[in-house]
PDB file of N, CA, C and O in Angstrom:
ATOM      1  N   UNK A   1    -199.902  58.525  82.498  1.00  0.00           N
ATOM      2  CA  UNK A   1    -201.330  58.367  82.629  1.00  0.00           C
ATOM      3  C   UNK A   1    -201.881  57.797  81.315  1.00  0.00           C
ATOM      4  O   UNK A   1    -201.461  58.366  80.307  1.00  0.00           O
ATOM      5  N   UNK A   2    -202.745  56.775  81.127  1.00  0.00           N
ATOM      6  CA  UNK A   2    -203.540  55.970  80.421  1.00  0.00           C
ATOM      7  C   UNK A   2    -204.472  56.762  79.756  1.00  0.00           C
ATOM      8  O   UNK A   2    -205.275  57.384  80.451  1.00  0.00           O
ATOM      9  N   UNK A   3    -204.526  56.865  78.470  1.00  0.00           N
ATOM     10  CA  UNK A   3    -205.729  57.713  78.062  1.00  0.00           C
ATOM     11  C   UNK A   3    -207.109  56.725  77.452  1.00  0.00           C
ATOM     12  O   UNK A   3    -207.168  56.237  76.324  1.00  0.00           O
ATOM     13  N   UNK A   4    -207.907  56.631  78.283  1.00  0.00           N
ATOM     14  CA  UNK A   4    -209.053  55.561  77.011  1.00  0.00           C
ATOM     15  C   UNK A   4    -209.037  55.981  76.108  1.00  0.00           C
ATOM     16  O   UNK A   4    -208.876  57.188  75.928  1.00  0.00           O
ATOM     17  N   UNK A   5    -209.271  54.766  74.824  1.00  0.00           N
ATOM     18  CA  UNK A   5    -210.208  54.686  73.447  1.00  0.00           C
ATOM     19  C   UNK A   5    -211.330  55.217  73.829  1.00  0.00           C
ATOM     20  O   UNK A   5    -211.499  56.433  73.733  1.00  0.00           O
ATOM     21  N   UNK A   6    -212.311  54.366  74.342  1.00  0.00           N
ATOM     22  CA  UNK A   6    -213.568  54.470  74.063  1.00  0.00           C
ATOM     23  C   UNK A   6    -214.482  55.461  74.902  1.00  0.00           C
ATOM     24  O   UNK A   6    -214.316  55.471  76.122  1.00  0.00           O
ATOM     25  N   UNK A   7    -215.305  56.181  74.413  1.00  0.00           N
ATOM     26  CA  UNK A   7    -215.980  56.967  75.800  1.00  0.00           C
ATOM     27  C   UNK A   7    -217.245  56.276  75.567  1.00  0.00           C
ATOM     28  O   UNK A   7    -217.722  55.731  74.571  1.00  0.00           O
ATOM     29  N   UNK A   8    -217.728  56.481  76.972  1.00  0.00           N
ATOM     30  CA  UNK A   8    -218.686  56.297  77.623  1.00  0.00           C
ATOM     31  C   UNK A   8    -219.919  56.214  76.943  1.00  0.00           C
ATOM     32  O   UNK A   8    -220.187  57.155  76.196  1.00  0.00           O
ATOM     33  N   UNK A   9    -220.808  55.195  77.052  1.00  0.00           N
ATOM     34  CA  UNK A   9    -222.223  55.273  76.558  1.00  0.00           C
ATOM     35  C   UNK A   9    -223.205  55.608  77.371  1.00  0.00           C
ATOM     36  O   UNK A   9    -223.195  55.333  78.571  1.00  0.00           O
ATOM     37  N   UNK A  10    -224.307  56.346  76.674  1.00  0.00           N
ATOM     38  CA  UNK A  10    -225.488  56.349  77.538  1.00  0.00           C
ATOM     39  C   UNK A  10    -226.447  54.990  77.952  1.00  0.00           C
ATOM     40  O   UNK A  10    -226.474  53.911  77.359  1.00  0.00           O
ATOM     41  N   UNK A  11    -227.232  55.400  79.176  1.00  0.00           N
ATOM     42  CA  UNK A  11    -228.096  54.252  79.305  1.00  0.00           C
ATOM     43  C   UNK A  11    -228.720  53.781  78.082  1.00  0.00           C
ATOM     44  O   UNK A  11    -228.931  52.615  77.749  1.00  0.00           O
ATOM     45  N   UNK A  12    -228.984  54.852  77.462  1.00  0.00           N
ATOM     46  CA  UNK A  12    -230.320  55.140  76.302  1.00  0.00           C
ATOM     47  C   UNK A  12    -229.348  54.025  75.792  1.00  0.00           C
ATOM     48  O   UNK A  12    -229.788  52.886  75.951  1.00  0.00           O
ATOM     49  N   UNK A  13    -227.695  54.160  75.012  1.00  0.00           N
ATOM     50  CA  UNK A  13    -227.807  53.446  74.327  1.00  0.00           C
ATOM     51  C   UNK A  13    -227.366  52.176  74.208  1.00  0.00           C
ATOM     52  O   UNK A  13    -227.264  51.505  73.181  1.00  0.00           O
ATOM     53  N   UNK A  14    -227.051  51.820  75.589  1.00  0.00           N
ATOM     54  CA  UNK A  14    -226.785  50.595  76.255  1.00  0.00           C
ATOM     55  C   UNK A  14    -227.843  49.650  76.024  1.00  0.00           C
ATOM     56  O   UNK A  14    -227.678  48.603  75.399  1.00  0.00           O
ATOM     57  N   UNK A  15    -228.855  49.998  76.496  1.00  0.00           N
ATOM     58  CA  UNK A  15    -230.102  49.285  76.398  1.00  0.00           C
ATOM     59  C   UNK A  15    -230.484  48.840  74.946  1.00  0.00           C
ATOM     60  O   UNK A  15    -230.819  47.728  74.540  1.00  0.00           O
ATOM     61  N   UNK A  16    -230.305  50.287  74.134  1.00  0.00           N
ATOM     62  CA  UNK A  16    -230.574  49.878  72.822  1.00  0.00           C
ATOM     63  C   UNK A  16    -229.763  48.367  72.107  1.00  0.00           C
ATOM     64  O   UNK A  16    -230.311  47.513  71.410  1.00  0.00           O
ATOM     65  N   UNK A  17    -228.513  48.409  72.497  1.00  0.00           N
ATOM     66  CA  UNK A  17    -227.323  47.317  72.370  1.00  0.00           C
ATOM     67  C   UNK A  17    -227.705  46.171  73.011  1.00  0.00           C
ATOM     68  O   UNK A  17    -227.438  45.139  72.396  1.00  0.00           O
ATOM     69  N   UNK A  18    -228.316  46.036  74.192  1.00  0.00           N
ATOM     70  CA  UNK A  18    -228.603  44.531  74.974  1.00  0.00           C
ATOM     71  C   UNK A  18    -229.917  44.287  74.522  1.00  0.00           C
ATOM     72  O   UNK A  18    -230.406  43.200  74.830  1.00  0.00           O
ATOM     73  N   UNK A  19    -230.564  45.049  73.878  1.00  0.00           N
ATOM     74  CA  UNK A  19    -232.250  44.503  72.672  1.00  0.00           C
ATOM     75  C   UNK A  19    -231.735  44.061  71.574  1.00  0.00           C
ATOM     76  O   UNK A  19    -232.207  43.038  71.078  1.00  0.00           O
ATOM     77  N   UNK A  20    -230.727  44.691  70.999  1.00  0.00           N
ATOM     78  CA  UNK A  20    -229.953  43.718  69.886  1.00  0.00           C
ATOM     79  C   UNK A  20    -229.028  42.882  70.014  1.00  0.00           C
ATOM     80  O   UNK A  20    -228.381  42.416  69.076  1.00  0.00           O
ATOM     81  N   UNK A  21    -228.888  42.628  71.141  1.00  0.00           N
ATOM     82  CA  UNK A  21    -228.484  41.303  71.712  1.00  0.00           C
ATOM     83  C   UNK A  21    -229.397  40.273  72.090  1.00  0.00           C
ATOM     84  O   UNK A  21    -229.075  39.325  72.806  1.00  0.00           O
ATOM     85  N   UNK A  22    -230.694  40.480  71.547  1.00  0.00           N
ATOM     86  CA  UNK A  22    -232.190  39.395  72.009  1.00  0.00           C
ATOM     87  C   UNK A  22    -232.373  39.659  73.695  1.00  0.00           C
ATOM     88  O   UNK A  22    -233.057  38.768  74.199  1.00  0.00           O
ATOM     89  N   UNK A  23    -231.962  40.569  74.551  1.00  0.00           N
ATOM     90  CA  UNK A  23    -232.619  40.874  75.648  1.00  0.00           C
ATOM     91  C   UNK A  23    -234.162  41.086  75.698  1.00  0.00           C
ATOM     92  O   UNK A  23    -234.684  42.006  75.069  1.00  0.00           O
ATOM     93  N   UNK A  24    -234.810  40.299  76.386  1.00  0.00           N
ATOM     94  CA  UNK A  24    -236.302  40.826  76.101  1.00  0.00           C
ATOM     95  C   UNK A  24    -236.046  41.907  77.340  1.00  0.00           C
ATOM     96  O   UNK A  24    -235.184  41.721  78.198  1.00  0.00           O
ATOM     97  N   UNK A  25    -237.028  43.201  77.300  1.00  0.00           N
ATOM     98  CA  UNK A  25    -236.856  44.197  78.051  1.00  0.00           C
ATOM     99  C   UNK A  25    -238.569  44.209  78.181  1.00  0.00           C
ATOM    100  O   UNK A  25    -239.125  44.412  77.102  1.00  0.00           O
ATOM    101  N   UNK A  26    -239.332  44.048  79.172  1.00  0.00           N
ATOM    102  CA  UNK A  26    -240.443  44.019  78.995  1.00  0.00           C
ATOM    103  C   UNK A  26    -240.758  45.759  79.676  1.00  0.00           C
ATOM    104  O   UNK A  26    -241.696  46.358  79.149  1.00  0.00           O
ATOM    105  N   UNK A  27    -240.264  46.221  80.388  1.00  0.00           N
ATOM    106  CA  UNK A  27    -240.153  47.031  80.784  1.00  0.00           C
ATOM    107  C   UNK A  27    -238.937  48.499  80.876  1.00  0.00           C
ATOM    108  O   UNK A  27    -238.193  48.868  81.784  1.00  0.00           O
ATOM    109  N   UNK A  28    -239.148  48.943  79.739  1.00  0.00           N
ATOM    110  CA  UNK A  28    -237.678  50.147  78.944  1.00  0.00           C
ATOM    111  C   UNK A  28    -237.397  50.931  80.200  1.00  0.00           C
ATOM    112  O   UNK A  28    -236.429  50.687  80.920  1.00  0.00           O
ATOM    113  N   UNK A  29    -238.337  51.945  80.453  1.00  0.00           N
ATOM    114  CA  UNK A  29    -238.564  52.831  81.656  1.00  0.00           C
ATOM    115  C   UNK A  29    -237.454  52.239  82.826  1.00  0.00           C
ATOM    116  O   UNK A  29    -236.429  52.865  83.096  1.00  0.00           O
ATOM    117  N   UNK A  30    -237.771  51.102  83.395  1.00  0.00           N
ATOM    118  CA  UNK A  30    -237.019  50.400  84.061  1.00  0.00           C
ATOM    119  C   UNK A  30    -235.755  49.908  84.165  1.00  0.00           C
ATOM    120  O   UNK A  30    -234.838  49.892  84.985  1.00  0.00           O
ATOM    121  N   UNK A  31    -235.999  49.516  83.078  1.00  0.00           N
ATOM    122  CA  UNK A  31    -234.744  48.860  82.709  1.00  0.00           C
ATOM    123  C   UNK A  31    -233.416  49.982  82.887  1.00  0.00           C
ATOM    124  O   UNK A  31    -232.453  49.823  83.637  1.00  0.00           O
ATOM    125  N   UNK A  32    -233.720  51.390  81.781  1.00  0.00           N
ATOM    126  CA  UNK A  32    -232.882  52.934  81.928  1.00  0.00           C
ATOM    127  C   UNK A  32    -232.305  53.142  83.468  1.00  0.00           C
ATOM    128  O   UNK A  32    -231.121  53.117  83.803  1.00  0.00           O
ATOM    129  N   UNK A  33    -233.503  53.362  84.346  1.00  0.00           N
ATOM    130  CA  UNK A  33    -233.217  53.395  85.700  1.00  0.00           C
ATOM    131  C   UNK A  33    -231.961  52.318  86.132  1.00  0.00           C
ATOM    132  O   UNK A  33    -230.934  52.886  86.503  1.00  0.00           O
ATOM    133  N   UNK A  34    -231.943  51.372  86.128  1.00  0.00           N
ATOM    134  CA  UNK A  34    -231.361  50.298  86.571  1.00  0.00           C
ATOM    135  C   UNK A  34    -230.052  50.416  86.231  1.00  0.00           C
ATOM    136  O   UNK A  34    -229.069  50.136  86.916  1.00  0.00           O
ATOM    137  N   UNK A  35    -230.122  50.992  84.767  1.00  0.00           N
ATOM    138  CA  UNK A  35    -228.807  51.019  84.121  1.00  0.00           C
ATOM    139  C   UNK A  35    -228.253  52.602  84.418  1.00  0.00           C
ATOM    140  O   UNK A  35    -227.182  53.073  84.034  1.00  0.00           O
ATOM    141  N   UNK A  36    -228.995  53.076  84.979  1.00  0.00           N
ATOM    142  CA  UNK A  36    -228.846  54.763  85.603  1.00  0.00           C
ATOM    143  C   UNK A  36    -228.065  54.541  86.705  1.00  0.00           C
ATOM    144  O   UNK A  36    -226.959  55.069  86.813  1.00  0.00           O
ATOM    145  N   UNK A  37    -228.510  53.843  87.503  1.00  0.00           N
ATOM    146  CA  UNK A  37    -228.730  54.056  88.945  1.00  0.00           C
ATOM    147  C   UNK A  37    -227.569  53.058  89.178  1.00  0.00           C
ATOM    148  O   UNK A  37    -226.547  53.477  89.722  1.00  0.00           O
ATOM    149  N   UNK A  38    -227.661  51.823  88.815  1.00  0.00           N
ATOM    150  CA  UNK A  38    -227.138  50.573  89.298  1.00  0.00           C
ATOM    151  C   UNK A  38    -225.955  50.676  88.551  1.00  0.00           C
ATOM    152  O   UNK A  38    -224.875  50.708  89.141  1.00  0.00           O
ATOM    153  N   UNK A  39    -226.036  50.745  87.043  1.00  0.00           N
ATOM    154  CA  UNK A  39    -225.107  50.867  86.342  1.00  0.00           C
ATOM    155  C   UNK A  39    -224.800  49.517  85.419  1.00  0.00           C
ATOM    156  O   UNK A  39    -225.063  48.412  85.893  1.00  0.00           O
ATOM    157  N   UNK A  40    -224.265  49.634  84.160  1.00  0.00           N
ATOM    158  CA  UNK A  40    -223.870  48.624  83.445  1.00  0.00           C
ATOM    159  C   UNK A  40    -222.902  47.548  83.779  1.00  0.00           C
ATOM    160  O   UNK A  40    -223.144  46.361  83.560  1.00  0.00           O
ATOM    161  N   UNK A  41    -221.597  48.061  84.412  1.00  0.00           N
ATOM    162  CA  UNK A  41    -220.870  47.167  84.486  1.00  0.00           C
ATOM    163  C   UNK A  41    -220.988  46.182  86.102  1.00  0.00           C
ATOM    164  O   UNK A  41    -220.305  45.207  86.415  1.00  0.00           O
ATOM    165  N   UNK A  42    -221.803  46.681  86.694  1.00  0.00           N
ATOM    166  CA  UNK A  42    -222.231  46.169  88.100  1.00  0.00           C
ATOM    167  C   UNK A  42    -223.527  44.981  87.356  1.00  0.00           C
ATOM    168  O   UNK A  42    -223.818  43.917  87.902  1.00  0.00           O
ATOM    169  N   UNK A  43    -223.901  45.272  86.576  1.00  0.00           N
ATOM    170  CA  UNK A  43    -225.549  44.254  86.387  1.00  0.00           C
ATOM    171  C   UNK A  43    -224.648  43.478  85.616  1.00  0.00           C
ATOM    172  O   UNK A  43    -224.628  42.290  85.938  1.00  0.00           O
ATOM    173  N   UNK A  44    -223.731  43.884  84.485  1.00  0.00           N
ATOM    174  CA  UNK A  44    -222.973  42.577  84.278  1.00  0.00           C
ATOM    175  C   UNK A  44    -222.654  41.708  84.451  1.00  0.00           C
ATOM    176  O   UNK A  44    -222.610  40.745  83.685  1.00  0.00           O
ATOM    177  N   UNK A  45    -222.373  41.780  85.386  1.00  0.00           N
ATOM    178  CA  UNK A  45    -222.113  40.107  86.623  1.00  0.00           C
ATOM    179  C   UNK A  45    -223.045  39.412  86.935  1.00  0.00           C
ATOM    180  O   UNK A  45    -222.820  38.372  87.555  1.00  0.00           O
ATOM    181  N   UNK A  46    -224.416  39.800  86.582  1.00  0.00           N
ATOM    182  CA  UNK A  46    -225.921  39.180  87.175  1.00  0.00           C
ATOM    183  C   UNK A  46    -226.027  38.419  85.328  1.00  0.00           C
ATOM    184  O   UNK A  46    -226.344  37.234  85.224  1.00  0.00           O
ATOM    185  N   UNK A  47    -225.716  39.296  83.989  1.00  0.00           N
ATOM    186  CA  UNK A  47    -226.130  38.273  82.837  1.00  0.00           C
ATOM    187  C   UNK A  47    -224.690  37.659  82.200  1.00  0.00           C
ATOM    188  O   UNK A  47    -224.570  36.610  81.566  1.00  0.00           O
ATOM    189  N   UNK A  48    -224.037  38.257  82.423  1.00  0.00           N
ATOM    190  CA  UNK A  48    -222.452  37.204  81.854  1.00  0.00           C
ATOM    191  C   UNK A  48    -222.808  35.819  81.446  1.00  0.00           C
ATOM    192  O   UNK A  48    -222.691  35.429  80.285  1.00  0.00           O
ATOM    193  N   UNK A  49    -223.216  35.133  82.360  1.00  0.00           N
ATOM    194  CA  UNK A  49    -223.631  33.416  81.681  1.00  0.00           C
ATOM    195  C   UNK A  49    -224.174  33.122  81.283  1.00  0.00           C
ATOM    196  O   UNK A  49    -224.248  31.914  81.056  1.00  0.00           O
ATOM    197  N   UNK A  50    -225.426  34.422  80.659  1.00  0.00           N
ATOM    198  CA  UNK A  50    -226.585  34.178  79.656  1.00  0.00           C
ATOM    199  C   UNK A  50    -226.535  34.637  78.709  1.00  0.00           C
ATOM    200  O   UNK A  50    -227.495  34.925  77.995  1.00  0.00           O
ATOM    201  N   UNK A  51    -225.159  34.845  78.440  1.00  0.00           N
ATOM    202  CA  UNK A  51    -224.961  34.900  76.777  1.00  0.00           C
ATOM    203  C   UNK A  51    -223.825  34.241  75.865  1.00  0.00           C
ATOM    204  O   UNK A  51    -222.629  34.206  76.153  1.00  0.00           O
ATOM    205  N   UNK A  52    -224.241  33.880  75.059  1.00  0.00           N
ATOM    206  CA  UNK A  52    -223.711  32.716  74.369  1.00  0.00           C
ATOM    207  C   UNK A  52    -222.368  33.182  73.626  1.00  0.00           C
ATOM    208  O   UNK A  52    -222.452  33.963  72.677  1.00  0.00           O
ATOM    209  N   UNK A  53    -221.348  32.782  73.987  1.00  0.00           N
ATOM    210  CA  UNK A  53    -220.028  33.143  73.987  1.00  0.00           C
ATOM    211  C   UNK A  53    -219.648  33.146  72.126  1.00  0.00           C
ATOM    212  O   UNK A  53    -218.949  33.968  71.535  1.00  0.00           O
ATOM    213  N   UNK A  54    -220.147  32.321  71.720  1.00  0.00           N
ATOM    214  CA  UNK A  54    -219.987  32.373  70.658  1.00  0.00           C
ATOM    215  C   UNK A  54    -220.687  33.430  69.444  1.00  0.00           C
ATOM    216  O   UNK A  54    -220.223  33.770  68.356  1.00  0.00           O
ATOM    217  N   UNK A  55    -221.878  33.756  70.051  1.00  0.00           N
ATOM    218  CA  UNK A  55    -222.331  35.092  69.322  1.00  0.00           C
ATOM    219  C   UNK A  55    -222.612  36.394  69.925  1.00  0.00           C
ATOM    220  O   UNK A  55    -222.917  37.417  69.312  1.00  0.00           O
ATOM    221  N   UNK A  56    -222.466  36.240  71.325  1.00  0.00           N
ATOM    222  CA  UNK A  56    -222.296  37.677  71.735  1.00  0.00           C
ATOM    223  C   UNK A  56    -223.655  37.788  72.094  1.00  0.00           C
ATOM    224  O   UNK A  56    -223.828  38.955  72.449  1.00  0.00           O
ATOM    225  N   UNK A  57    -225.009  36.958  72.201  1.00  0.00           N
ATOM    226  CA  UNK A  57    -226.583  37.402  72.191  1.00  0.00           C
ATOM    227  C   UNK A  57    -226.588  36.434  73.533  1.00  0.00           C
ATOM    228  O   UNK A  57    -225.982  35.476  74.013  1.00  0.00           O
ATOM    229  N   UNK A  58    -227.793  37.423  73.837  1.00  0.00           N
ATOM    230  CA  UNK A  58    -228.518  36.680  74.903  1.00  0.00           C
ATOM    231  C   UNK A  58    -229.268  35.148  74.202  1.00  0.00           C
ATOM    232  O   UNK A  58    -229.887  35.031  73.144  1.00  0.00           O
ATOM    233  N   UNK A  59    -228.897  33.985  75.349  1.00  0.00           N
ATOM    234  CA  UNK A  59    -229.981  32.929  75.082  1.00  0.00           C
ATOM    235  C   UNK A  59    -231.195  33.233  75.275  1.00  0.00           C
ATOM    236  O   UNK A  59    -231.686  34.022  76.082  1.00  0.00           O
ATOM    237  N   UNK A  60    -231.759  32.454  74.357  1.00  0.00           N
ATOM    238  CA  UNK A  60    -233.430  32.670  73.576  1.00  0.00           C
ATOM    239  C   UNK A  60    -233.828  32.746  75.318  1.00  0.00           C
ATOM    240  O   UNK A  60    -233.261  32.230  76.281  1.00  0.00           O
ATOM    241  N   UNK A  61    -235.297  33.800  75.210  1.00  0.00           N
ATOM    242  CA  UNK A  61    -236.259  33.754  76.347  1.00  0.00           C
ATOM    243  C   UNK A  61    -235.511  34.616  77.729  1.00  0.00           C
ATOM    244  O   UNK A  61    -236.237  34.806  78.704  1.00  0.00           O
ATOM    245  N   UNK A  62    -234.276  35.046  77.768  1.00  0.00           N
ATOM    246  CA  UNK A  62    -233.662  35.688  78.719  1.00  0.00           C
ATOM    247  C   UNK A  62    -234.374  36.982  78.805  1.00  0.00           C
ATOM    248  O   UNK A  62    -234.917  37.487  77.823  1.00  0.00           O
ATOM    249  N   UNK A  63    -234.370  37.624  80.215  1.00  0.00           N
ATOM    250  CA  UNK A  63    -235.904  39.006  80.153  1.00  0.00           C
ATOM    251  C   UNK A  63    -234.518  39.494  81.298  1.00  0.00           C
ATOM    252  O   UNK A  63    -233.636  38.838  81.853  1.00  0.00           O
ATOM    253  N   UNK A  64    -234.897  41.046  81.288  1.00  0.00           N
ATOM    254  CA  UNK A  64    -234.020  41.958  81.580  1.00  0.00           C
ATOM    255  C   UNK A  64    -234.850  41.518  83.219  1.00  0.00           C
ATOM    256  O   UNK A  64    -234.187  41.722  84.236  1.00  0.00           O
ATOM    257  N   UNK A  65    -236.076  41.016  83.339  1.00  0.00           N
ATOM    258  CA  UNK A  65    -236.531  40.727  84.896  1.00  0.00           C
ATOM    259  C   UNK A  65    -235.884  40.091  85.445  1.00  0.00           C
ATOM    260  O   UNK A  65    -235.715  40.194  86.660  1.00  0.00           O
ATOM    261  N   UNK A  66    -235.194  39.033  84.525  1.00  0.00           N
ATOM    262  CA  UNK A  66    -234.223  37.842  85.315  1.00  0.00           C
ATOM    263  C   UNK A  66    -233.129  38.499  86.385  1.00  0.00           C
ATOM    264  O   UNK A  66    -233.037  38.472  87.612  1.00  0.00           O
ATOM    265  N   UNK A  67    -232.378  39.077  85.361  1.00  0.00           N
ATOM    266  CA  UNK A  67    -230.974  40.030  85.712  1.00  0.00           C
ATOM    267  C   UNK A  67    -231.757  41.283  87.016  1.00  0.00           C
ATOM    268  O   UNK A  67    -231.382  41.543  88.159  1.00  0.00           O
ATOM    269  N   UNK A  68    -232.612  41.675  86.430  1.00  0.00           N
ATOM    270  CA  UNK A  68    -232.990  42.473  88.021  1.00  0.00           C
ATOM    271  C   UNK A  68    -232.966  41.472  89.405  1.00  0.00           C
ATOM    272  O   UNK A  68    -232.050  41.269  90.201  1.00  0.00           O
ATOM    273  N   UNK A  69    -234.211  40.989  89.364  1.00  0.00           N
ATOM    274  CA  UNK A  69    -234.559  40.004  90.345  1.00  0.00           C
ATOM    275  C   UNK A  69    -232.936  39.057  90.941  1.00  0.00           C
ATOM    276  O   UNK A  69    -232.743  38.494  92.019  1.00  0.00           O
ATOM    277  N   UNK A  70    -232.066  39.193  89.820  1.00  0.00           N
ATOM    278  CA  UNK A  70    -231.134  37.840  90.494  1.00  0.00           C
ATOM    279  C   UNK A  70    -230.036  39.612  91.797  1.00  0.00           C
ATOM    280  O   UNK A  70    -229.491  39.801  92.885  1.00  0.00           O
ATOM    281  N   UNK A  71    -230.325  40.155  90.806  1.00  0.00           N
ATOM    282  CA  UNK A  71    -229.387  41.539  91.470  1.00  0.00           C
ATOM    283  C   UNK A  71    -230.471  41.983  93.017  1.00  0.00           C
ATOM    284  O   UNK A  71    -230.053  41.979  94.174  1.00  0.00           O
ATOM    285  N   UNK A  72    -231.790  42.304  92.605  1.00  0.00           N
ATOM    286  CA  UNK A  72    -232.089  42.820  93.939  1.00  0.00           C
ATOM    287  C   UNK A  72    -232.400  41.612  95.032  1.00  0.00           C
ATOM    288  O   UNK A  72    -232.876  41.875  96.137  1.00  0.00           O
ATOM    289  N   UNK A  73    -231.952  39.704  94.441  1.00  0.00           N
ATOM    290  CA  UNK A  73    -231.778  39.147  95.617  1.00  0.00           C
ATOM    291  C   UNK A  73    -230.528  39.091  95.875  1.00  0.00           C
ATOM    292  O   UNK A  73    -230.431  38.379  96.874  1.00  0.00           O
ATOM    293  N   UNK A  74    -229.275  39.511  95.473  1.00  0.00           N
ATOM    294  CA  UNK A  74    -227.931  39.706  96.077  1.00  0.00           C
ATOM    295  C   UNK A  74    -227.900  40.729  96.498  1.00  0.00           C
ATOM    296  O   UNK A  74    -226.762  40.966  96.904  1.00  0.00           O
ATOM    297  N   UNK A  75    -228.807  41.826  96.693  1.00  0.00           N
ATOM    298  CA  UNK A  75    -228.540  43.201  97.126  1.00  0.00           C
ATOM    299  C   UNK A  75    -229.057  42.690  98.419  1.00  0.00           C
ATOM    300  O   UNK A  75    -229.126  43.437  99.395  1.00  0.00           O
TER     301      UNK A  75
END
């Protein structure tokens, strides 16, 4: 059996990590939920191509609304 490195982060500080990645979050409250509920590695797949491979940040002007909206029209 495989033991992970790393444990688990909270929403709290997930979010904190994708604002210092230039995520605009216009809405925190929300955003938590999303990352509660929906989860991190599931919304992943909605911003993967909006961040710039070479530094790890979101491209300029990217809003955590985008990544919702593109998720609750594939839902």
């Amino acid at each position: 059996m495989a033991l992970f490195a790393k444990t688990a982060e909270t929403p709290h500080s997930l979010l904190t990590k994708l604002i210092a990645q230039n995520l605009e979050v216009p809405d925190k409250q929300e955003a938590l939920q999303y990352l509660t509920f929906v989860g991190h590695y599931r919304l992943k797949g909605y911003w993967f191509h909006l961040v710039d491979p070479a530094t790890k940040k979101f491209r300029p002007g990217t809003s955590f609304d985008t990544i919702k909206n593109r998720y609750e029209f594939d839902r």
